[in-house]
C-alpha positions as CSV (number, residue, x, y, z in Angstrom):
1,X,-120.9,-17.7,234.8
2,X,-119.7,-21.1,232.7
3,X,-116.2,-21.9,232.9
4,X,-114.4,-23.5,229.8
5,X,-110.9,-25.3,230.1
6,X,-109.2,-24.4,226.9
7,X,-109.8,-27.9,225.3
8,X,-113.2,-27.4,226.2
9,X,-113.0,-24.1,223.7
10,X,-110.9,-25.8,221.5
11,X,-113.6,-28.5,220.9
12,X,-116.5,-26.1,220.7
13,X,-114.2,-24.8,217.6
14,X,-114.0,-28.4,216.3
15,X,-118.0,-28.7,216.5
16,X,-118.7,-25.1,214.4
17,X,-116.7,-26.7,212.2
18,X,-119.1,-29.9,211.7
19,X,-121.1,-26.9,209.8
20,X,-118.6,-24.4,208.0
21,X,-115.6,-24.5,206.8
22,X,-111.5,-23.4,208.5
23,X,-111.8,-20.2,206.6
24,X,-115.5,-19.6,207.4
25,X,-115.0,-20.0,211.1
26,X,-111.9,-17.4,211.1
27,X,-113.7,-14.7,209.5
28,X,-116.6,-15.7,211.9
29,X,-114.8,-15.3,214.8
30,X,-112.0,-12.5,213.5
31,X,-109.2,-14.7,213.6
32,X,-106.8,-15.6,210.6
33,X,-106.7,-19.2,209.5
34,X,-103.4,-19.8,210.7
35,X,-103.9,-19.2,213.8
36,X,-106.9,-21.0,214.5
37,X,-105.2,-23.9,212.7
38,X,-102.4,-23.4,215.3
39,X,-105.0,-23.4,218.0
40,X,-107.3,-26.5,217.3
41,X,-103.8,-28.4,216.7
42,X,-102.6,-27.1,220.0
43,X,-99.7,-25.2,219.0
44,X,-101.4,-21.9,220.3
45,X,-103.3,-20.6,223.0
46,X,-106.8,-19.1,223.3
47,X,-105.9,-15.4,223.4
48,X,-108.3,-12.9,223.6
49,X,-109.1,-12.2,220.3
50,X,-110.8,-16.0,219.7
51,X,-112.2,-15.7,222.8
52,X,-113.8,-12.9,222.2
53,X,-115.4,-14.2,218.6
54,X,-116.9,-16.8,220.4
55,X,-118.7,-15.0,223.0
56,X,-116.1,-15.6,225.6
57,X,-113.6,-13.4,228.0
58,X,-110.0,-15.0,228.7
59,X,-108.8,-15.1,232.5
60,X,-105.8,-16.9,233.7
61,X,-105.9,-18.9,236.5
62,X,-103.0,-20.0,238.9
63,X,-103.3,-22.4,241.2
64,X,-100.8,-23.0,244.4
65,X,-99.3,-26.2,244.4
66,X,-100.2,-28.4,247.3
């Protein structure tokens, strides 16, 4: 199982779109073009709807602070 940091998703978003267009990848993946503007621009998380259009399953970590 490959782990993805969510700028690692957010820049296997940026290279779909080397192919397609902003509106093609939304109704690829399910999502509405404002939201996945909001995501690649950082202004919104992964949730479980993109994941999910790109093959992927969201988990939250938390980590204890040393």
């Amino acid at each position: 199982m490959k782990r993805f940091t969510e700028d690692q998703v957010r820049d296997m978003v940026n290279r779909r779109l080397k192919d397609s267009t902003l509106v093609e990848q939304a109704g690829e993946i399910k999502v509405s073009v404002a939201y996945l503007c909001d995501f690649l621009h950082g202004k919104r998380g992964a949730g479980k709807k993109l994941a999910s259009g790109l093959g992927l399953r969201r988990e939250v970590l938390y980590v204890e602070e040393t």
